[in-house]
DSSP file (Angstrom, degrees, kcal/mol; ACC not computed):
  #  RESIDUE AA STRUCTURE BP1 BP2  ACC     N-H-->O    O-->H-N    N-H-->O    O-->H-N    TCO  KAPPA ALPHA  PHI   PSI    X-CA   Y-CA   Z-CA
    1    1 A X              0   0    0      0, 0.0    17,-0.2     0, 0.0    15,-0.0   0.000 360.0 360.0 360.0 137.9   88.5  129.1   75.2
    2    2 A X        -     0   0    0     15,-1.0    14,-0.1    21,-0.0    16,-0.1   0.608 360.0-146.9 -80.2-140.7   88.3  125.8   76.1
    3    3 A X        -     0   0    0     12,-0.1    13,-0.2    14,-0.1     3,-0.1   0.066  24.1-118.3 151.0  99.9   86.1  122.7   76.9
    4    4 A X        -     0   0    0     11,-1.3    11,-0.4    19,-0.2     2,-0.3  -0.240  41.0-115.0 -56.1 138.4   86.0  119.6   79.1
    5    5 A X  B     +A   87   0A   0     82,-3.9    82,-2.5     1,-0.1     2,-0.1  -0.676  58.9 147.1 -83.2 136.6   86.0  116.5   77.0
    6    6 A X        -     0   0    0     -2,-0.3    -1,-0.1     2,-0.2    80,-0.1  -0.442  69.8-114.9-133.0-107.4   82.7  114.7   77.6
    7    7 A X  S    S+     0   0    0     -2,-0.1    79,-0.1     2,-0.0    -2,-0.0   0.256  75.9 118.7-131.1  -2.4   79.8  112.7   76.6
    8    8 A X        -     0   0    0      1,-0.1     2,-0.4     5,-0.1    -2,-0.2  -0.270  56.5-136.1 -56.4 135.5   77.1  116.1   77.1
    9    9 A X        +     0   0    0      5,-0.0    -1,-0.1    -3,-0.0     4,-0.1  -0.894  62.8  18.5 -56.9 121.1   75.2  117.2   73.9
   10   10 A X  S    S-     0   0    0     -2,-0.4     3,-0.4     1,-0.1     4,-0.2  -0.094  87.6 -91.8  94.3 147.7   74.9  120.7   73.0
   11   11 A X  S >  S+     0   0    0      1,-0.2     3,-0.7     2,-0.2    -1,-0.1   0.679 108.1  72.7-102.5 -10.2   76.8  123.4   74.1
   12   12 A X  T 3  S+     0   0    0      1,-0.2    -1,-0.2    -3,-0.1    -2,-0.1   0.495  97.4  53.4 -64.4   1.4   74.6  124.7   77.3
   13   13 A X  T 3  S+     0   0    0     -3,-0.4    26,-0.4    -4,-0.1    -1,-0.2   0.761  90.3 109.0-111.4  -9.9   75.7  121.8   79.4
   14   14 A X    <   -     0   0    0     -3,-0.7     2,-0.4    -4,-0.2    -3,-0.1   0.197  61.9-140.1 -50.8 166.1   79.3  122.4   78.8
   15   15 A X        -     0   0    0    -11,-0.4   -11,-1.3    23,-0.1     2,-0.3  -0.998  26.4-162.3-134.0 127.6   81.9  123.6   81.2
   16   16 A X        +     0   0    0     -2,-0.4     2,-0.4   -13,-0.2     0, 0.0  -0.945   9.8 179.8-111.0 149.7   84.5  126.1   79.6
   17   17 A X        -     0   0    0     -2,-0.3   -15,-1.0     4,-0.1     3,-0.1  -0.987  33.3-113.7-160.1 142.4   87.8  127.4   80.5
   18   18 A X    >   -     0   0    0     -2,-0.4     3,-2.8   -17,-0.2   -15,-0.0  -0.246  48.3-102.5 -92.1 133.6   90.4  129.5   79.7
   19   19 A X  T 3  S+     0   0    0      1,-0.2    -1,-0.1   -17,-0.1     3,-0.1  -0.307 113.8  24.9 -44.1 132.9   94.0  127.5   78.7
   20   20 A X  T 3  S+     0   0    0      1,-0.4     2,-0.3    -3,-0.1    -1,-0.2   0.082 107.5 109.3 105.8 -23.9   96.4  127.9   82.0
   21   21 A X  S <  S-     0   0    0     -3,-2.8    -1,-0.4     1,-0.1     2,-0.2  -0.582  91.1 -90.5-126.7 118.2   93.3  128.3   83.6
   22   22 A X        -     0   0    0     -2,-0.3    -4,-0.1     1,-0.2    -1,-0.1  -0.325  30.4-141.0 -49.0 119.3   91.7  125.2   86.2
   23   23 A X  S    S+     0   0    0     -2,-0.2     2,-0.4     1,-0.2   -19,-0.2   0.807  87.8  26.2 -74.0 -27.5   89.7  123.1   83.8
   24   24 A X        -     0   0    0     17,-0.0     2,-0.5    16,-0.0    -1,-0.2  -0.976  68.8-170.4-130.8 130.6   86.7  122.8   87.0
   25   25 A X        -     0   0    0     -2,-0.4     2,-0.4    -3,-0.0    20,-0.1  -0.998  25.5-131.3-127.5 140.0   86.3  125.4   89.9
   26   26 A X        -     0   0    0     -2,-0.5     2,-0.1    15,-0.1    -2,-0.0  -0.741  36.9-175.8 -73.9 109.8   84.0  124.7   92.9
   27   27 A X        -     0   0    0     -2,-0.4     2,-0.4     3,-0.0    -1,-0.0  -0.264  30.4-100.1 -85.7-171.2   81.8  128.2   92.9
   28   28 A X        -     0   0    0     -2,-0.1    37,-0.1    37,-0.0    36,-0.0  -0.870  37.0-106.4-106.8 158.8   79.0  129.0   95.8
   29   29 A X        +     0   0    0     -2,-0.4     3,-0.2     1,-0.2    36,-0.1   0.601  49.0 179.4 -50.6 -23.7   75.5  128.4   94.8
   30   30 A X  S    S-     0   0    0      1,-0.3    -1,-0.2     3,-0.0    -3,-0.0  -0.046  72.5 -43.3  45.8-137.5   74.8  132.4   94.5
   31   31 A X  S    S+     0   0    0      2,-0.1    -1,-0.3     0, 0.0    -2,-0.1   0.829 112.9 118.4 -80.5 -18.7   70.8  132.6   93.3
   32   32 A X        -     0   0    0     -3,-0.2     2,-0.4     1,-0.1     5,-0.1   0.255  65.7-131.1 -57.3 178.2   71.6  129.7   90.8
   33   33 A X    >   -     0   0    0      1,-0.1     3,-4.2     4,-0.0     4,-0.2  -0.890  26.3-104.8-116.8 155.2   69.4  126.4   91.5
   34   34 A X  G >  S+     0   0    0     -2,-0.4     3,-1.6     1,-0.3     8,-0.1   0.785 122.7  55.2 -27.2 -56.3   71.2  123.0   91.7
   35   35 A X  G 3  S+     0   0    0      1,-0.2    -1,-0.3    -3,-0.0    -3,-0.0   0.352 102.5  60.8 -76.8   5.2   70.0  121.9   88.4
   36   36 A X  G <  S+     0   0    0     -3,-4.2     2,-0.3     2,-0.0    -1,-0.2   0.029  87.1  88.7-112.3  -7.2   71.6  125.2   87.0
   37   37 A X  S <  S-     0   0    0     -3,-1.6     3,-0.0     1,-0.2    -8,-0.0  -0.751  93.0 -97.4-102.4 157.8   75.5  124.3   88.2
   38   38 A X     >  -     0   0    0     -2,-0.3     4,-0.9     1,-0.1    -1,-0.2   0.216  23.9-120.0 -85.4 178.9   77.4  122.6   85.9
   39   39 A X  H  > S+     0   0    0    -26,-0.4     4,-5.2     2,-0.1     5,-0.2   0.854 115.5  53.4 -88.7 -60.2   77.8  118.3   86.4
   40   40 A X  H  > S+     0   0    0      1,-0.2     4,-1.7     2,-0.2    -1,-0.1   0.613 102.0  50.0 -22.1 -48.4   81.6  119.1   86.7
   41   41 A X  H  > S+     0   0    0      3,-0.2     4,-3.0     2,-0.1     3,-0.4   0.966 117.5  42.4 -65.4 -62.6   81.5  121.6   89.3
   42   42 A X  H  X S+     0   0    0     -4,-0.9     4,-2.5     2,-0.2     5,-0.2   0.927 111.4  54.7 -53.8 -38.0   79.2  119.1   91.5
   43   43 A X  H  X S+     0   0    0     -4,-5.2     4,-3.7    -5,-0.2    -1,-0.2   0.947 109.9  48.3 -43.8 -51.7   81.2  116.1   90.7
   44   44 A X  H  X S+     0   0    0     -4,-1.7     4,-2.5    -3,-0.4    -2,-0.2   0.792 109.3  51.4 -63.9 -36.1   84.2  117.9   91.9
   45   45 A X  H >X S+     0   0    0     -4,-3.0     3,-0.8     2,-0.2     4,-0.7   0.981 105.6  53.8 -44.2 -78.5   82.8  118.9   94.8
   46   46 A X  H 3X S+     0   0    0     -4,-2.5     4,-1.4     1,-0.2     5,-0.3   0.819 104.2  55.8 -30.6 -59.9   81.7  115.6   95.6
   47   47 A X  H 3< S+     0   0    0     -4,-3.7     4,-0.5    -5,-0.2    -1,-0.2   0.918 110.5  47.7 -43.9 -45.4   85.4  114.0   95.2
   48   48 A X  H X< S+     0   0    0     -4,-2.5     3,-4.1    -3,-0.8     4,-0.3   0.869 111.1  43.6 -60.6 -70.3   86.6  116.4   97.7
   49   49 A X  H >X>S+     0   0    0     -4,-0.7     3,-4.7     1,-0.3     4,-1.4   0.803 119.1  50.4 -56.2 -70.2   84.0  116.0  100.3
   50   50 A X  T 3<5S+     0   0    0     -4,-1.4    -1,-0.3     1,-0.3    -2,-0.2   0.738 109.1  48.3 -18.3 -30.5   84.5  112.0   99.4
   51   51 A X  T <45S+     0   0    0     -3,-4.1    -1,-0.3    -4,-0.5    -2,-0.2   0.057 103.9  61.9-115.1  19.0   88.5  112.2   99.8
   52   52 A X  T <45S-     0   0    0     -3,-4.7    -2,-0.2    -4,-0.3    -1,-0.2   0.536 124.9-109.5-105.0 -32.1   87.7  114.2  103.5
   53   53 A X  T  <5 +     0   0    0     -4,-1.4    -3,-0.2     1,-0.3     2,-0.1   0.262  65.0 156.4  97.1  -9.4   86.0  110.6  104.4
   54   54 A X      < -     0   0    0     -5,-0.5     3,-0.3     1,-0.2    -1,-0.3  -0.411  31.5-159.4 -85.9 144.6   82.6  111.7  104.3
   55   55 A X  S    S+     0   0    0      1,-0.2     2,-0.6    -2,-0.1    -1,-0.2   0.731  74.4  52.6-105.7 -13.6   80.4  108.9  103.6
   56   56 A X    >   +     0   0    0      1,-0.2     3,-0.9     2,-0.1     4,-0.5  -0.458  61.1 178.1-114.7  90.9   77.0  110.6  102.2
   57   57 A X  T 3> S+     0   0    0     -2,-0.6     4,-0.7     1,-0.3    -1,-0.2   0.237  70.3  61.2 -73.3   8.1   78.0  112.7   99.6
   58   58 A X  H 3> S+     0   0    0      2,-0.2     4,-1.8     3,-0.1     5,-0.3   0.655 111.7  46.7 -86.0 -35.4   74.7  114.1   98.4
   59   59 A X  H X> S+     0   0    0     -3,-0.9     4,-1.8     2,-0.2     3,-1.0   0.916 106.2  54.4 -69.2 -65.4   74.5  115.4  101.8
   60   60 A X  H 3> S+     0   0    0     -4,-0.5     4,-2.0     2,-0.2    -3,-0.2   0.613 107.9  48.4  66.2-103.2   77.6  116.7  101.9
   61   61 A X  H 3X S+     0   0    0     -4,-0.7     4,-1.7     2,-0.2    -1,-0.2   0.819 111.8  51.9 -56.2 -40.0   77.1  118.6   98.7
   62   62 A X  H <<>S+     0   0    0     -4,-1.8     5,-4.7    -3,-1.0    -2,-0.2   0.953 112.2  46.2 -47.1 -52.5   73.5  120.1  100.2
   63   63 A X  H ><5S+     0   0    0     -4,-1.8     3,-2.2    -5,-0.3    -3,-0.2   0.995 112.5  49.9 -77.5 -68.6   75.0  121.2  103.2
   64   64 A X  H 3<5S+     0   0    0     -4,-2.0    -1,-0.2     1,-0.3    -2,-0.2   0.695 110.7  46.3 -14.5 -66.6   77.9  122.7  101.4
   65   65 A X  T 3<5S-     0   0    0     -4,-1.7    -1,-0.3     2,-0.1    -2,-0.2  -0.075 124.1-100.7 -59.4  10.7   75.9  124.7   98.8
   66   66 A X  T < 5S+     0   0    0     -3,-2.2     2,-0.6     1,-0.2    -3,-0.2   0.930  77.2 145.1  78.8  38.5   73.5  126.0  101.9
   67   67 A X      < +     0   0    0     -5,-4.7    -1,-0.2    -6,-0.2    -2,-0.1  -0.918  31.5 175.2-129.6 134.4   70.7  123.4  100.9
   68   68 A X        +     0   0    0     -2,-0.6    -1,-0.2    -3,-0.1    -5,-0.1   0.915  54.5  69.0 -94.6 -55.7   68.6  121.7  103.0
   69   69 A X        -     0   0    0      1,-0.1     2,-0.6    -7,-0.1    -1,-0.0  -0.472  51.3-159.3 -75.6 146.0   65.9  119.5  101.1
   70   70 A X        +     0   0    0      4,-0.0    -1,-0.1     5,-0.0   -11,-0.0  -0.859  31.4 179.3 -95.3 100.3   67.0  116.4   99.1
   71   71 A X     >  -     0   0    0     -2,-0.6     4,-2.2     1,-0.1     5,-0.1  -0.354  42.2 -95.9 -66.6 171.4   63.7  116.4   96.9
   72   72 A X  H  > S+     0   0    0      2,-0.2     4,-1.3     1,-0.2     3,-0.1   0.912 120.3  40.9 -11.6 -82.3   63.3  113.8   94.2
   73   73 A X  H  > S+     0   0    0      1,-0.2     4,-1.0     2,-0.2     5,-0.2   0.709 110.3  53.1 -77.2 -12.0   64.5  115.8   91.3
   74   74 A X  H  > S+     0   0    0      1,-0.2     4,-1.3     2,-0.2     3,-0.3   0.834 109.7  53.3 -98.2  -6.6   67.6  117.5   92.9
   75   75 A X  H  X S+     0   0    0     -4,-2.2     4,-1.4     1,-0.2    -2,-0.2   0.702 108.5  56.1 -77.8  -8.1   69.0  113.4   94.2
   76   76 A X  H  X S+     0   0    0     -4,-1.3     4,-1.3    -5,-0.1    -2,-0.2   0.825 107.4  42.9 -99.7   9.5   68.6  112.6   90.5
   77   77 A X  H  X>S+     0   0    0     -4,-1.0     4,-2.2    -3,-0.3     5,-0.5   0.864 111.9  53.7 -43.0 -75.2   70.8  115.2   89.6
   78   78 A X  H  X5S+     0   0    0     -4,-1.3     4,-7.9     1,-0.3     5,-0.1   0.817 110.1  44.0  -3.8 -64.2   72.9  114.3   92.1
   79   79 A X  H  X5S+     0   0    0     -4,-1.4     4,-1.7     1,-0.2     5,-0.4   1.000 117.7  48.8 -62.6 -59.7   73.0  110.6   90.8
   80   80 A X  H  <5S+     0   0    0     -4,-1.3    -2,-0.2     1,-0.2    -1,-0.2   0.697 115.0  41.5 -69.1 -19.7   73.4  112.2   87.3
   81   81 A X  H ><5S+     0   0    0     -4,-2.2     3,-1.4     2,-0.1    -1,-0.2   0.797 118.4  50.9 -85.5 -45.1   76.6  114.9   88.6
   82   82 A X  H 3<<S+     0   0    0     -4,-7.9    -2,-0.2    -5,-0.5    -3,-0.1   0.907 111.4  48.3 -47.9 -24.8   78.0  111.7   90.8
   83   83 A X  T 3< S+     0   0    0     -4,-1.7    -1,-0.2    -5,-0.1     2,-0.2   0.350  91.2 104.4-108.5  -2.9   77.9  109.5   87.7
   84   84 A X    <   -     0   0    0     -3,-1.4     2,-0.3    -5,-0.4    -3,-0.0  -0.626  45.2-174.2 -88.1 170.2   79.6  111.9   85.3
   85   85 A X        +     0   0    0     -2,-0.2     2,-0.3     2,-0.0   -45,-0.1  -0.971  14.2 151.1-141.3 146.1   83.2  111.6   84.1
   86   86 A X        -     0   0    0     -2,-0.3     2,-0.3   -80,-0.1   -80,-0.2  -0.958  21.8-157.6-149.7-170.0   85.1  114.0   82.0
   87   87 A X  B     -A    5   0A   0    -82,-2.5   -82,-3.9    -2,-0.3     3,-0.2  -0.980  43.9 -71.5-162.4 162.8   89.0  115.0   81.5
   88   88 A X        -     0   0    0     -2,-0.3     2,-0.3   -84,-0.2   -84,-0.1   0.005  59.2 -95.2 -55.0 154.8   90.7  118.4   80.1
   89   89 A X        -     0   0    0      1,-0.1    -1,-0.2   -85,-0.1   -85,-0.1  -0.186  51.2-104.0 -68.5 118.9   90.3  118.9   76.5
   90   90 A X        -     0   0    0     -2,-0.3     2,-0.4    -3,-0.2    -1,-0.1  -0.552  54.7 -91.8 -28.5 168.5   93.8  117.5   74.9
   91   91 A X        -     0   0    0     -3,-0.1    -1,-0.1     4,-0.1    -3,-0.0  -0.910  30.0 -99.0 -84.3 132.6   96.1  120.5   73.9
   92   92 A X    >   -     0   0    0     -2,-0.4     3,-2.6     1,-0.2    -1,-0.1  -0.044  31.8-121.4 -23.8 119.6   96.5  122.3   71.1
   93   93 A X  T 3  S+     0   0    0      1,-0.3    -1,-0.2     3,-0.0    -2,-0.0   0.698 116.4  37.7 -75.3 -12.0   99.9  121.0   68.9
   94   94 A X  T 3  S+     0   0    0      2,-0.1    -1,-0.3     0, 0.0     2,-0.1   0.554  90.8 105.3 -83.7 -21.9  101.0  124.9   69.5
   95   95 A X    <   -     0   0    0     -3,-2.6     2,-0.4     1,-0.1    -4,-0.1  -0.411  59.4-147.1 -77.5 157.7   99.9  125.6   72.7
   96   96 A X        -     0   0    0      1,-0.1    -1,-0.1    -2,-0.1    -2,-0.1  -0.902  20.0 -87.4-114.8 150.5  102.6  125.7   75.3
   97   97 A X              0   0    0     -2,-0.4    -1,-0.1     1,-0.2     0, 0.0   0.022 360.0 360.0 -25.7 134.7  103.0  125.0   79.0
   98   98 A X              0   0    0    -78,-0.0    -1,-0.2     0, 0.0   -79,-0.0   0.209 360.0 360.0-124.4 360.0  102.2  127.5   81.3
């Protein structure tokens, strides 16, 4: 098991993933609530929608995940998923390519 390098404390905000394995996957929203998806997942969503052309990408990401109000708290997630950065964990001096 794996980890996306970031700047998160604590291991509940983390995004994990099996080596060989895409380090971020775009899910649907199922019952979870917004503030309940990982920053990663929403980030990556946003870059596609962003690399389509589309120019308001918190709407964009609402409409996507089947959500209609932007309240208060779920545009400063938003700001807070747009404004993360991470990258794959380095590899292991044993692991190999897959």
């Amino acid at each position: 098991m794996r980890q996306v390098d970031d700047d998160l404390v604590g291991a509940i905000d983390k995004t994990l993933y099996l080596p060989g394995t895409p380090s971020v996957v775009v899910r649907e929203l199922g019952p979870r609530q917004l503030v309940e998806v990982p920053r990663s997942e929403v980030a990556t969503l946003a870059q596609k929608l962003t690399a389509t052309g589309l120019t308001d990408t918190k709407r964009g990401v609402l409409d996507t995940l089947g959500l209609k109000r932007l309240r208060q708290r779920t545009s400063e997630y938003l700001d807070e998923c747009l404004d993360y950065t991470w990258s794959e964990a380095p590899k292991d001096q044993g692991e190999s390519e897959r």
